[in-house]
KEKE-3310 file (N, C-alpha, C; in steps of 0.2 Angstrom, whole numbers, plus 5000, padded with zeros to 4 digits):
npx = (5519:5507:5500:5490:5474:5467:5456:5439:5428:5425:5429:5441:5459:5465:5476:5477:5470:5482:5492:5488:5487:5500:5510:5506:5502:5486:5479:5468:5454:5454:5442:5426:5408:5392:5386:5393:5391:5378:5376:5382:5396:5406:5403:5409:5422:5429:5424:5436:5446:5450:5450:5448:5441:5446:5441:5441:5440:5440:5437:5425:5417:5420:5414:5398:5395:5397:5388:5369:5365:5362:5352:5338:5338:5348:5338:5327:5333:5336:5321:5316:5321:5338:5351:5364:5378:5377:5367:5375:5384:5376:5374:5386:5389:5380:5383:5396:5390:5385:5394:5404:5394:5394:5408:5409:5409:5423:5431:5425:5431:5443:5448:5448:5456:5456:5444:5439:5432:5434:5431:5433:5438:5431:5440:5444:5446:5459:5470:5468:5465:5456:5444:5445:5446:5435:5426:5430:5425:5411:5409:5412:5401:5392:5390:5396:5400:5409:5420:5423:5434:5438:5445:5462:5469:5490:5493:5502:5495:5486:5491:5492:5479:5473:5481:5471:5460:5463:5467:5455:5449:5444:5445:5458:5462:5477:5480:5487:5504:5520:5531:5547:5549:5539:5528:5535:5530:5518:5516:5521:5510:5502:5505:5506:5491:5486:5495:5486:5474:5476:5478:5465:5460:5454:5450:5461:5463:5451:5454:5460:5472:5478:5494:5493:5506:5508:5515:5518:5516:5528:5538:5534:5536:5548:5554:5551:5560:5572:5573:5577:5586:5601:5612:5624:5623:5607:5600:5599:5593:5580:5564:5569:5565:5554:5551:5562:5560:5546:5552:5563:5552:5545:5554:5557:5543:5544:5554:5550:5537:5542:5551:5551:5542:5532:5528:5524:5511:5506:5504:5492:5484:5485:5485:5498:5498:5498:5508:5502:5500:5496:5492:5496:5496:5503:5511:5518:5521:5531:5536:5533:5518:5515:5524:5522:5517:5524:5536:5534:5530:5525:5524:5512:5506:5497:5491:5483:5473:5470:5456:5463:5474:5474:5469:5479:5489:5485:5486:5501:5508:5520:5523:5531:5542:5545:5549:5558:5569:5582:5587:5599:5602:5591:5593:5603:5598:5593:5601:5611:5601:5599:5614:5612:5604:5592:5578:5571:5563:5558:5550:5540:5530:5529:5519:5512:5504:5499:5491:5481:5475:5472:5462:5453:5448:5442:5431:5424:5421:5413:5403:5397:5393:5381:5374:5369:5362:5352:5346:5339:5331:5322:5318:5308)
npy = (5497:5498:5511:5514:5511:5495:5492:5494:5477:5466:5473:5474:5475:5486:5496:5508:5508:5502:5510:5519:5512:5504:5514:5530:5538:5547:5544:5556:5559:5569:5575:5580:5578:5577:5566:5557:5558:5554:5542:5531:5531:5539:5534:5520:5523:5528:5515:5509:5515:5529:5544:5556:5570:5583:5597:5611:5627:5623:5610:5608:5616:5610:5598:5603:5609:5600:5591:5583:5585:5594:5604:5603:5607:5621:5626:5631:5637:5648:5652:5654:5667:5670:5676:5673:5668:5667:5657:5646:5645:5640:5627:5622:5621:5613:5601:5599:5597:5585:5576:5578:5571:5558:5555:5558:5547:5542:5555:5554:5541:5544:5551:5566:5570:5564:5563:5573:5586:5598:5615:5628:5647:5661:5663:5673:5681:5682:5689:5699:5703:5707:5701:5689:5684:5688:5680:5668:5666:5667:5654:5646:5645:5645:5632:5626:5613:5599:5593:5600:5610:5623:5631:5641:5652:5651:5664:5680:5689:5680:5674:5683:5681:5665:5666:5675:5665:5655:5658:5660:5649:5642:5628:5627:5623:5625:5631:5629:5630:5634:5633:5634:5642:5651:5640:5640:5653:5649:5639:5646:5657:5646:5644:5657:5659:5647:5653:5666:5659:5653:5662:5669:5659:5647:5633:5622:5612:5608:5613:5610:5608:5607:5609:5614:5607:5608:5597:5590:5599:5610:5601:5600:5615:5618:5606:5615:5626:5621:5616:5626:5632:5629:5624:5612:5603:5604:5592:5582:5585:5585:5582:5581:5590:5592:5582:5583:5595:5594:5585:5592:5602:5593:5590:5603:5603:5593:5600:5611:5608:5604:5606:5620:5629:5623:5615:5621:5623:5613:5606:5613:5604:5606:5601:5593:5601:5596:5591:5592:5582:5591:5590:5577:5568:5564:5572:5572:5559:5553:5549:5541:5534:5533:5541:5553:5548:5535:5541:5550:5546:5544:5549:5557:5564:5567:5563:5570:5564:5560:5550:5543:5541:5535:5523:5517:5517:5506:5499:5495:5503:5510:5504:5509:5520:5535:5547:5555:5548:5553:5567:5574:5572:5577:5591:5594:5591:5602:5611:5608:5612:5626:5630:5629:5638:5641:5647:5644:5650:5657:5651:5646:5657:5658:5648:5650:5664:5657:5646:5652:5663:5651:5647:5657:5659:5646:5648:5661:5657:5646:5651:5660:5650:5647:5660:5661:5650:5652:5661:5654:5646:5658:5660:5650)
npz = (5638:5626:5622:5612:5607:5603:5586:5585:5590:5580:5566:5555:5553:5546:5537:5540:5553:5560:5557:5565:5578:5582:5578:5583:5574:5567:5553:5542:5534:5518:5513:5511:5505:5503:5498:5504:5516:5515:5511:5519:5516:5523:5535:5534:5530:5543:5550:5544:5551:5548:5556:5557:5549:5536:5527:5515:5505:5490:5493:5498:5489:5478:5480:5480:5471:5461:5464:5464:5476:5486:5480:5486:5498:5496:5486:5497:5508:5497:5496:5508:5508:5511:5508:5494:5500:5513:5511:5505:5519:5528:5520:5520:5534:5538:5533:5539:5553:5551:5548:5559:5569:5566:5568:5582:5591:5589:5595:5607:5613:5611:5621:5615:5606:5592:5578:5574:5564:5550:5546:5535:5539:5528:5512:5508:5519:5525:5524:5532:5549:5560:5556:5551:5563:5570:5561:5563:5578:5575:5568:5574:5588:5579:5574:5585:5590:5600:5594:5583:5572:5567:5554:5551:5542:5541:5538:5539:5544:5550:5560:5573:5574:5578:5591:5597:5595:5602:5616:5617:5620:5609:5599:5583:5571:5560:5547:5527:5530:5527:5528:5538:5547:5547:5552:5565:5570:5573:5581:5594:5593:5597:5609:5617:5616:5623:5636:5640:5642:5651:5661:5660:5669:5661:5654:5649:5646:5637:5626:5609:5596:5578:5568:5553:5541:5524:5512:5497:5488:5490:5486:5474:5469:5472:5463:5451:5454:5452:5439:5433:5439:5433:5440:5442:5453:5452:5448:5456:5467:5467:5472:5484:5493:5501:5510:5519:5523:5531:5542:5548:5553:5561:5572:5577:5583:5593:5600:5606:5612:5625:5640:5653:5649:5642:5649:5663:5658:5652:5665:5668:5659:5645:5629:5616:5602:5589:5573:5557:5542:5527:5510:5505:5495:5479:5467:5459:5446:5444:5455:5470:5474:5489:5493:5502:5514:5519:5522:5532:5545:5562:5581:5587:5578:5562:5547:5534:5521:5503:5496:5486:5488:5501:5497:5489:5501:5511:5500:5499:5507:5520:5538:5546:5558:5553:5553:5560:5558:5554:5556:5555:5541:5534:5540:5529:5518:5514:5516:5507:5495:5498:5493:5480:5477:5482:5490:5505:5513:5503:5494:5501:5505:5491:5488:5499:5496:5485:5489:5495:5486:5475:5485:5487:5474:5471:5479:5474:5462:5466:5472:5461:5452:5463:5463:5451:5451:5459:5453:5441:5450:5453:5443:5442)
capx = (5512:5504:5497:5485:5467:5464:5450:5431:5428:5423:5433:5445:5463:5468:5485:5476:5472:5488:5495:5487:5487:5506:5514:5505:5502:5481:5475:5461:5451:5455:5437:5419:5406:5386:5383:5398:5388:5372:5379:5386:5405:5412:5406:5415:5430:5428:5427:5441:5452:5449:5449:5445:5439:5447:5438:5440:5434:5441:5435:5417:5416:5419:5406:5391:5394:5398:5380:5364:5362:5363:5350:5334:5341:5349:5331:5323:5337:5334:5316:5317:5326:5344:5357:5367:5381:5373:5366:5382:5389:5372:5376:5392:5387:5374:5388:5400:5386:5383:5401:5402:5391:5399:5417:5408:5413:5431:5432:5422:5434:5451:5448:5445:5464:5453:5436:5439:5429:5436:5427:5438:5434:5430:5446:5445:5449:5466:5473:5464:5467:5450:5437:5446:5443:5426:5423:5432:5419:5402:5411:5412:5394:5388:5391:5395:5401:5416:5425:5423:5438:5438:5452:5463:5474:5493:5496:5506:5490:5483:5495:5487:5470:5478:5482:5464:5456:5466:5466:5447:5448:5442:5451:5458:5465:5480:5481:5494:5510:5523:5541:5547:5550:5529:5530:5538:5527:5511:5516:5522:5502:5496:5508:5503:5485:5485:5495:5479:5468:5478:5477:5457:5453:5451:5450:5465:5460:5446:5457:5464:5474:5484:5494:5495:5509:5508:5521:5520:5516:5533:5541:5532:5538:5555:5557:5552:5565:5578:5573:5577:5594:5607:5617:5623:5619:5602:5595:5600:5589:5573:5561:5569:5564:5548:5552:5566:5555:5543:5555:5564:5546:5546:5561:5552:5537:5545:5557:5544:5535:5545:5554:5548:5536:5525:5527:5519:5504:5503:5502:5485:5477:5486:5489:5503:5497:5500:5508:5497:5503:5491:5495:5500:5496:5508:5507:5522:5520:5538:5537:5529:5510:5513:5528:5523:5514:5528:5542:5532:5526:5528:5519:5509:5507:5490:5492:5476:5474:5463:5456:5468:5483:5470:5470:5487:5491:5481:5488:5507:5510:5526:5522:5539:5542:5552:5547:5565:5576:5590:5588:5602:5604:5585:5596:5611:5597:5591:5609:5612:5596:5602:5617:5610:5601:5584:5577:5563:5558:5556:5546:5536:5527:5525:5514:5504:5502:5498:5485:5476:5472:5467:5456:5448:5445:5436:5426:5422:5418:5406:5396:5395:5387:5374:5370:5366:5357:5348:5342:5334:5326:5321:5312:5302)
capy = (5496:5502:5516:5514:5506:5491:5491:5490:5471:5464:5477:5472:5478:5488:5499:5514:5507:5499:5516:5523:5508:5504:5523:5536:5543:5547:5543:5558:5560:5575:5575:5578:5578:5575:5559:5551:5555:5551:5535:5527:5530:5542:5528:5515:5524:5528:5510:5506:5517:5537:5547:5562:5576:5590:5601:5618:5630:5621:5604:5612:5618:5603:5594:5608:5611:5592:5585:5587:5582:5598:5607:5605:5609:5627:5632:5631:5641:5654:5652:5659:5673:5670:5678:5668:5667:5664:5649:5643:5642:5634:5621:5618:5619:5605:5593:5598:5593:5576:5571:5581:5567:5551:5556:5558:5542:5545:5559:5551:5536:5546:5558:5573:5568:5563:5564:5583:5589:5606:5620:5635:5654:5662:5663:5683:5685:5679:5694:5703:5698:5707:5698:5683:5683:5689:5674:5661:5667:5667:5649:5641:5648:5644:5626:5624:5607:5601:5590:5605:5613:5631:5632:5649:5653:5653:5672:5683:5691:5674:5673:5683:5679:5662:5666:5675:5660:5648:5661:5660:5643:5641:5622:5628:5619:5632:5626:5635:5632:5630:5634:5630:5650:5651:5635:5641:5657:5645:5636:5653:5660:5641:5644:5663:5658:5645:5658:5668:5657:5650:5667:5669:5655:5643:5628:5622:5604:5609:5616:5606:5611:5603:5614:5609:5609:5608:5593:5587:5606:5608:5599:5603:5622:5618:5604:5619:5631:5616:5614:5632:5632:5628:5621:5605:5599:5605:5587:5577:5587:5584:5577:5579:5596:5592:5577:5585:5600:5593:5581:5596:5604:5587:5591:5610:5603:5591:5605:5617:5604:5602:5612:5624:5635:5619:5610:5622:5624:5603:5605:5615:5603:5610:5596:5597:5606:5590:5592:5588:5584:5590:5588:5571:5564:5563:5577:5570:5553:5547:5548:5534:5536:5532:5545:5558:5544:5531:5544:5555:5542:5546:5550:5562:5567:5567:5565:5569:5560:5559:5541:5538:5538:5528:5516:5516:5516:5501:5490:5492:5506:5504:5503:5511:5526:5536:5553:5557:5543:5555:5575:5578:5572:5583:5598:5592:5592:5610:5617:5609:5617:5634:5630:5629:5646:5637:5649:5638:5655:5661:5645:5646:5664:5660:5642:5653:5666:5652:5642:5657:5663:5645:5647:5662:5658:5639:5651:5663:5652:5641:5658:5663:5645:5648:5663:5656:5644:5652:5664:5648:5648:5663:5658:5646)
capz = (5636:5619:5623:5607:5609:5596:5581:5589:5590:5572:5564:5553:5556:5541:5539:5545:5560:5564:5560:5574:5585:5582:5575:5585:5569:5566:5546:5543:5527:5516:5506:5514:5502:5506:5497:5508:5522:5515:5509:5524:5514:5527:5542:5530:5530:5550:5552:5542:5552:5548:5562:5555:5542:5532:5522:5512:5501:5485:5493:5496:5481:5471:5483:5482:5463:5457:5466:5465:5484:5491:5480:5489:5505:5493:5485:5501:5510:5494:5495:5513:5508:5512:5502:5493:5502:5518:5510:5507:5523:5529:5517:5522:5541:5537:5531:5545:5559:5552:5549:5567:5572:5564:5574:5588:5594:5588:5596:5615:5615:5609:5625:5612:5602:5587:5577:5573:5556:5551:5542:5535:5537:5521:5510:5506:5526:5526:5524:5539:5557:5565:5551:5553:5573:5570:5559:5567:5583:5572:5565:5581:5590:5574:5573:5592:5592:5605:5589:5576:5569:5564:5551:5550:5538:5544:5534:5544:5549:5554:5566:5581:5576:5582:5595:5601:5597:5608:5621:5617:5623:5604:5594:5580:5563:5556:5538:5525:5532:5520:5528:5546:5549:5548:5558:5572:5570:5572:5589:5598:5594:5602:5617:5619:5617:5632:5643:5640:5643:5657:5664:5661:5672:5656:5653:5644:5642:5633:5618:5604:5589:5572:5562:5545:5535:5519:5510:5491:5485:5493:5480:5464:5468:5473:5458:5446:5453:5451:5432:5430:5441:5430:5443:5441:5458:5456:5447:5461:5473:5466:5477:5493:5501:5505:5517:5522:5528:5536:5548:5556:5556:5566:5577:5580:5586:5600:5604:5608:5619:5630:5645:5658:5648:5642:5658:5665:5654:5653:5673:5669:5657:5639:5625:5612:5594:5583:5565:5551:5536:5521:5503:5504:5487:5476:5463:5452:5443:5444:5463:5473:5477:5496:5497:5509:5520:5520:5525:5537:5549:5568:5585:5589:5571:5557:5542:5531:5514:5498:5491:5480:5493:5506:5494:5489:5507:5510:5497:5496:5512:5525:5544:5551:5559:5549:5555:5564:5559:5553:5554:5550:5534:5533:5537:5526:5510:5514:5517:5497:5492:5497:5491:5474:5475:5482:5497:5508:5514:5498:5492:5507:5501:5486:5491:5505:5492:5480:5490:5497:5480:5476:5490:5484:5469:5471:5481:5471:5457:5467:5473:5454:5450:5466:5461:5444:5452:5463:5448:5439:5453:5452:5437:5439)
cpx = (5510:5501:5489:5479:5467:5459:5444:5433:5425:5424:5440:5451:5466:5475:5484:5475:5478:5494:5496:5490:5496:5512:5512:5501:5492:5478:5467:5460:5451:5450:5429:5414:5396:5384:5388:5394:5379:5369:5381:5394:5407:5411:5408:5420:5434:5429:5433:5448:5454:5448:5448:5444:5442:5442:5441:5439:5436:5437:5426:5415:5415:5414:5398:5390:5393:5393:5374:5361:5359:5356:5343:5336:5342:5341:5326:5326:5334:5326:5313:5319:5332:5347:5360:5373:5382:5370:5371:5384:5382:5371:5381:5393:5385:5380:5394:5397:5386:5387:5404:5400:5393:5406:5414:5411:5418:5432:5432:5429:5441:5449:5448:5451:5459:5447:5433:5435:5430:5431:5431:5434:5436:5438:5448:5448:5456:5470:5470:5461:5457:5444:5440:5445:5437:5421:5424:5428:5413:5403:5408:5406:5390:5385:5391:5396:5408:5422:5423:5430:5437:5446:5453:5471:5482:5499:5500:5499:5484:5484:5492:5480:5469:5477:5477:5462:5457:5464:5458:5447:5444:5449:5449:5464:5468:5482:5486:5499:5515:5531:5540:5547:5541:5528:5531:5533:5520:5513:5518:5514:5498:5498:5504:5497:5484:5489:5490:5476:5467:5475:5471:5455:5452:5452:5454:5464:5456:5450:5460:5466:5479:5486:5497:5497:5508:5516:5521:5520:5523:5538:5539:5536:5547:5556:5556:5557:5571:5578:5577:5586:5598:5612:5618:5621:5611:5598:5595:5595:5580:5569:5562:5567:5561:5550:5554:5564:5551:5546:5559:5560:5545:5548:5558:5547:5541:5550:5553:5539:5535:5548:5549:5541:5532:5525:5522:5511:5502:5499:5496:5480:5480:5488:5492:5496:5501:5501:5505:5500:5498:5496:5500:5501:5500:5508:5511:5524:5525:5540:5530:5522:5510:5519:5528:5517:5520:5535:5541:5529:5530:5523:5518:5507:5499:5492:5484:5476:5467:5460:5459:5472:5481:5473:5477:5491:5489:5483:5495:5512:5514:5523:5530:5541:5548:5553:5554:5572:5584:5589:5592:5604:5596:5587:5598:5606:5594:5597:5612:5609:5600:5608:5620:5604:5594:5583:5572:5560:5555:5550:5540:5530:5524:5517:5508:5499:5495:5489:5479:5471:5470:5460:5451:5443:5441:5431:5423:5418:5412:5399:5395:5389:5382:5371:5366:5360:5351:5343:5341:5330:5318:5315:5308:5296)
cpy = (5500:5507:5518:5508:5501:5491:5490:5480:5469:5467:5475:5474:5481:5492:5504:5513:5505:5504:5520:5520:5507:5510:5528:5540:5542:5549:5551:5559:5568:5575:5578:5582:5575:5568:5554:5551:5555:5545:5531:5528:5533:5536:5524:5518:5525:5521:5505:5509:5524:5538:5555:5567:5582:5592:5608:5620:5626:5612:5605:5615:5615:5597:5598:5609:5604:5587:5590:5587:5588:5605:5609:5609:5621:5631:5632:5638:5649:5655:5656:5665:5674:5673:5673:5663:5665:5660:5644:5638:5639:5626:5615:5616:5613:5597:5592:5595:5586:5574:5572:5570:5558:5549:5555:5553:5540:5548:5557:5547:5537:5551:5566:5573:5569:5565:5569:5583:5595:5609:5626:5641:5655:5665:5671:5686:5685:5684:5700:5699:5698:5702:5692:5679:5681:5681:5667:5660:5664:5658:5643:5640:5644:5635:5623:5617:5606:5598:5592:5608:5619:5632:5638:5650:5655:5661:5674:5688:5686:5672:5675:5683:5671:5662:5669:5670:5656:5653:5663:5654:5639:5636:5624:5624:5627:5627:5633:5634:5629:5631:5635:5637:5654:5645:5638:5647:5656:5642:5641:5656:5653:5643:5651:5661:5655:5648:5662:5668:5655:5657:5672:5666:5650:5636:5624:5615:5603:5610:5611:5611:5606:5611:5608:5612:5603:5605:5595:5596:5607:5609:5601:5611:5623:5614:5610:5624:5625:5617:5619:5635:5635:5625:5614:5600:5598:5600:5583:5578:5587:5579:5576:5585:5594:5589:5580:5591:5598:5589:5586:5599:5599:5588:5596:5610:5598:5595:5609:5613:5600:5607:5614:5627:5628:5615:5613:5626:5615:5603:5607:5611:5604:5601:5598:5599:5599:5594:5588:5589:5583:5590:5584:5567:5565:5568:5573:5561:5550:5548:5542:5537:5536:5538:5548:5555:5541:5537:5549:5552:5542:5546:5555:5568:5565:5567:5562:5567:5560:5551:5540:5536:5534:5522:5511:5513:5509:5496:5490:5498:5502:5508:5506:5518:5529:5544:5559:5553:5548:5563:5577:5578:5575:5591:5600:5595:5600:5614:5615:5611:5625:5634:5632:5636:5644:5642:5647:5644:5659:5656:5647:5654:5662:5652:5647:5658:5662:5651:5646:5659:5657:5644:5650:5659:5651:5643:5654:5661:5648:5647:5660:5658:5646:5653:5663:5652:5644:5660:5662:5646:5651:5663:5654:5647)
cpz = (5630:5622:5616:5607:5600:5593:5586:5585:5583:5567:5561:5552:5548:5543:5541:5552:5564:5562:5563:5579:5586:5581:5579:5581:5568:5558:5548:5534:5524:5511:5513:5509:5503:5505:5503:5517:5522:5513:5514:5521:5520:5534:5540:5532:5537:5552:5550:5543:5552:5555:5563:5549:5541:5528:5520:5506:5494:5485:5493:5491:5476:5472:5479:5473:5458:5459:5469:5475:5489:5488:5481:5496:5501:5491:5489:5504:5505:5495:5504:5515:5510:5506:5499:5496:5510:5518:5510:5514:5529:5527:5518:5529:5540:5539:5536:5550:5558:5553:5554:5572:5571:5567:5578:5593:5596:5594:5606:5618:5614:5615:5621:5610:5595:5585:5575:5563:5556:5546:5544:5536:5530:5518:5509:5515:5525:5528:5529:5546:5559:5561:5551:5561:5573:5565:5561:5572:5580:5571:5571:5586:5584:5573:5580:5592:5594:5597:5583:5577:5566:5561:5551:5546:5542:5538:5541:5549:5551:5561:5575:5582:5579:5588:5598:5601:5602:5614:5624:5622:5615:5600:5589:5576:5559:5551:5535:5529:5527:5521:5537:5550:5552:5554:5566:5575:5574:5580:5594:5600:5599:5610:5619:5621:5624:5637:5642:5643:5650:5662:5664:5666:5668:5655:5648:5640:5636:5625:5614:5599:5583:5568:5558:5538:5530:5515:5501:5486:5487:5486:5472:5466:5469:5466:5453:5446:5451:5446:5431:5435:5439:5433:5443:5445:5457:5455:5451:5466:5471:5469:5483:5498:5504:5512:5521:5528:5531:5542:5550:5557:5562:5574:5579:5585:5593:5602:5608:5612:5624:5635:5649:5657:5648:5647:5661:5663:5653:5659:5672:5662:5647:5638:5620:5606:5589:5576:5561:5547:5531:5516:5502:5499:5483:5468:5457:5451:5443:5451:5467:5476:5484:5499:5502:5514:5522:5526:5530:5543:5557:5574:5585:5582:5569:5551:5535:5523:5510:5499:5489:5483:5497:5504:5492:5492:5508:5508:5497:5502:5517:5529:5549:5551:5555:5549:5557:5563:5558:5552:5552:5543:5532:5532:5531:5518:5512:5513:5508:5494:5492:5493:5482:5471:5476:5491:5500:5509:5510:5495:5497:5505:5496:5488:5495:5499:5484:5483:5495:5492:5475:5477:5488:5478:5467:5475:5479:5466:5459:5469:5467:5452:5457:5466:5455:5445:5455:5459:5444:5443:5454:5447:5435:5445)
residu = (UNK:UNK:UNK:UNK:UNK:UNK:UNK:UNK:UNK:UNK:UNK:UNK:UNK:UNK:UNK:UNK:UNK:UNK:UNK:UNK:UNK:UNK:UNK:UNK:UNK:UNK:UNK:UNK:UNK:UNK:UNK:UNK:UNK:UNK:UNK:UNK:UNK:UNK:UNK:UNK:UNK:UNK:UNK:UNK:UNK:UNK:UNK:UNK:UNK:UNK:UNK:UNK:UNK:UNK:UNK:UNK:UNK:UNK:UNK:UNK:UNK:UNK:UNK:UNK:UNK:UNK:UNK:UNK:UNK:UNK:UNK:UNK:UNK:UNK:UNK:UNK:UNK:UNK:UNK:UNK:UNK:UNK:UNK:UNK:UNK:UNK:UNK:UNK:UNK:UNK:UNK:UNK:UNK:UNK:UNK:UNK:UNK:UNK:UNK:UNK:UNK:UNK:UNK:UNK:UNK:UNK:UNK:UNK:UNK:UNK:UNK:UNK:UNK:UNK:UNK:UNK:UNK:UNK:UNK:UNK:UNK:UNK:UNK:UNK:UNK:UNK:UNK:UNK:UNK:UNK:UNK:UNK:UNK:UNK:UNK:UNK:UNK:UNK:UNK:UNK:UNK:UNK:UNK:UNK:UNK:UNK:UNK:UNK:UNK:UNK:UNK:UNK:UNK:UNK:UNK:UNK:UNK:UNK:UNK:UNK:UNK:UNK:UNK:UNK:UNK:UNK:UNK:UNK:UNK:UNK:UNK:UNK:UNK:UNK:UNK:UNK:UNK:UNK:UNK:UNK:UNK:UNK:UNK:UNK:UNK:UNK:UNK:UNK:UNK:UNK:UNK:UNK:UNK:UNK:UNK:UNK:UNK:UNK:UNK:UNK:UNK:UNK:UNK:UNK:UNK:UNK:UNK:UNK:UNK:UNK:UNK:UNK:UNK:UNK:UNK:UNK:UNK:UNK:UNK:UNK:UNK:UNK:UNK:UNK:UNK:UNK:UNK:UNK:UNK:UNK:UNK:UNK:UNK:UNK:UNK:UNK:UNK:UNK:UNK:UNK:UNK:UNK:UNK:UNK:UNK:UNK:UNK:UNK:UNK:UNK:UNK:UNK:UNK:UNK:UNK:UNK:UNK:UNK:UNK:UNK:UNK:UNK:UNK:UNK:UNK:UNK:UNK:UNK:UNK:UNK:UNK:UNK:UNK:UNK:UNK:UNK:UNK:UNK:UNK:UNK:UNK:UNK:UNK:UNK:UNK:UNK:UNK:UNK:UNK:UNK:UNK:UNK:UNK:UNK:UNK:UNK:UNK:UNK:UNK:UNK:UNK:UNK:UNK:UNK:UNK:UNK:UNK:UNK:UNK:UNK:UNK:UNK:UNK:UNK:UNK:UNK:UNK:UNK:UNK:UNK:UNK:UNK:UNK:UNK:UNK:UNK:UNK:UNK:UNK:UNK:UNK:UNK:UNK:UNK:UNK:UNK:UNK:UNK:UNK:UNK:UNK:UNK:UNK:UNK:UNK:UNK:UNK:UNK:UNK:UNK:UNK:UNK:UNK:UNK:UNK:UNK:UNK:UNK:UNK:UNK:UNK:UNK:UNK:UNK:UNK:UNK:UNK:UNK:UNK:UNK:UNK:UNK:UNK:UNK:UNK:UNK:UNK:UNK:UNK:UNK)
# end
């Protein structure tokens, strides 16, 4: 029997739904912006098969700077006396609640699987466990809603913050993963957490999580060590880490949930830690627009997507699982990689490195423009 419910009635069956309904696999949106839900776009995109929201500091930052939508809402908040940066994450709460409210549904009718809107802590934490705690708490109070997501960076000092949270009983989105080694790092901290929690008394049902690694970046950082080689093999291997790593991230995640230990953590209520796969769009133009949908499609999987690739998806995307057909030939291209003087564990660093300091700085830059803005205020 399908274990996947079909489309609401007069709902037309697009290839995100019969991704879910046939694959296991759940379509979420990697954008959330005010006009989408002061527009009806994001419940178009919901009815046409989304299942959930991403957001982070680079994606709020190009919403809140890129529309005027958000600025009565801002010179109120300033005209109250709010810092500026405490206006901020007012602003971004706001947009988390509605789109909150639009899953709702999602969320009801997937038993709390789906309908998740995440919201990061602030990118300058990353690199400190206890302010990452402390924020990830204030985050989840603050917002309080059961289909909210508290993202946390998977740094090395992410990791037992991680793990408090779950052990909070706190659903949390680890974003940043960029090598299988982190990976495995990242489901150790969910397990710890629900023996925790388990051993508070807690409600383990209650908790959800996705970790999300991190694909097409992947590639761009491996195809640039290849240019720079020398080794004759090394043109041939362009293009294939990524895949390659995420399907024995694959293998990792239904290793790891299975056996004794999550038996008996199932037995009180625990659900798996879905892999998400972000950065699915296609960064390099001579690689297919649908590539890191088409070749990552599986059960119990997420895979979060811009517009472009929705669309993409949509008009010319394959429906075949293709998540686990062949790991070894997954390992086979990592063991050529090395081969060639390509270290994943090395790549993987510099990406974290990379997309933290990303982070920072779309943050940085959007608090320079609301301080700005909120000293034009000031002057009138």
């Amino acid at each position: 029997m399908n274990r996947f419910p079909p489309p609401p009635v007069g709902v037309a069956v697009s290839r995100l739904h019969r991704l879910y309904r046939e694959q296991g696999q759940s379509p979420w949106l990697d954008n959330l912006t005010r006009p989408y839900l002061r527009d009806g776009i994001l419940a178009g995109f919901v009815a046409a098969g989304i299942r959930g929201v991403t957001a982070n500091p680079t994606i709020f930052a190009r919403a809140i700077a890129g529309s005027d939508a958000y600025d009565a809402q801002f010179a109120a908040l300033i005209a109250e006396g709010l810092a500026v940066e405490d206006a901020y994450w007012e602003l971004a709460a706001a947009d988390v609640v509605d789109a909150a409210a639009i899953l709702r549904p999602v969320y009801d009718t997937s038993g709390g699987t789906d309908g998740f809107v995440s919201i990061e802590v602030a990118p300058e934490l990353a690199r400190d466990t206890a302010a990452t705690i402390a924020a990830a708490g204030r985050l989840h109070e603050r917002i309080a809603r059961p289909n909210v997501f508290v993202k946390i960076p998977a740094t090395a000092e992410g990791i037992p913050a991680i793990a408090d949270m779950i052990g909070k009983g706190v659903s949390i989105n680890i974003t940043l993963i960029f090598s299988l080694a982190r990976y495995e790092q990242v489901i150790e901290a969910y397990l710890q957490g629900l023996e925790t929690l388990a051993a508070r008394g807690g409600d383990l049902a209650a908790v959800r999580s996705v970790a999300s690694f991190f694909v097409s970046r992947v590639d761009t950082e491996v195809d640039r060590r290849l240019e720079h080689s020398g080794d004759p093999e090394a043109p041939a291997l362009r293009g294939r880490a990524a895949i390659a790593q995420a399907r024995l991230a694959y293998r990792i995640f239904r290793g790891r949930f299975t056996g004794a230990r999550w038996e008996a953590l199932a037995a009180r209520g625990a659900r798996v830690q879905r892999p998400l796969w972000a950065s699915t769009s296609t960064k390099n133009p001579d690689y297919p627009d649908t590539r890191y949908v088409d070749s990552l499609i599986g059960p119990d999987t997420v895979n979060t997507l811009p517009e472009a690739t929705i669309t993409a998806f949509e008009d010319h995307g394959t429906l075949t699982r293709s998540i686990d057909t062949d790991p070894a030939a997954a390992a086979a291209v990592l063991g050529e990689l090395a081969a060639v003087g390509i270290d994943m564990d090395d790549v993987g660093r510099t990406l974290e490195d990379q997309g933290v300091a990303a982070f920072h700085r779309s943050f940085a830059e959007l608090l320079s423009e609301l301080h700005a803005k909120a000293h034009q205020l000031a002057q009138r």
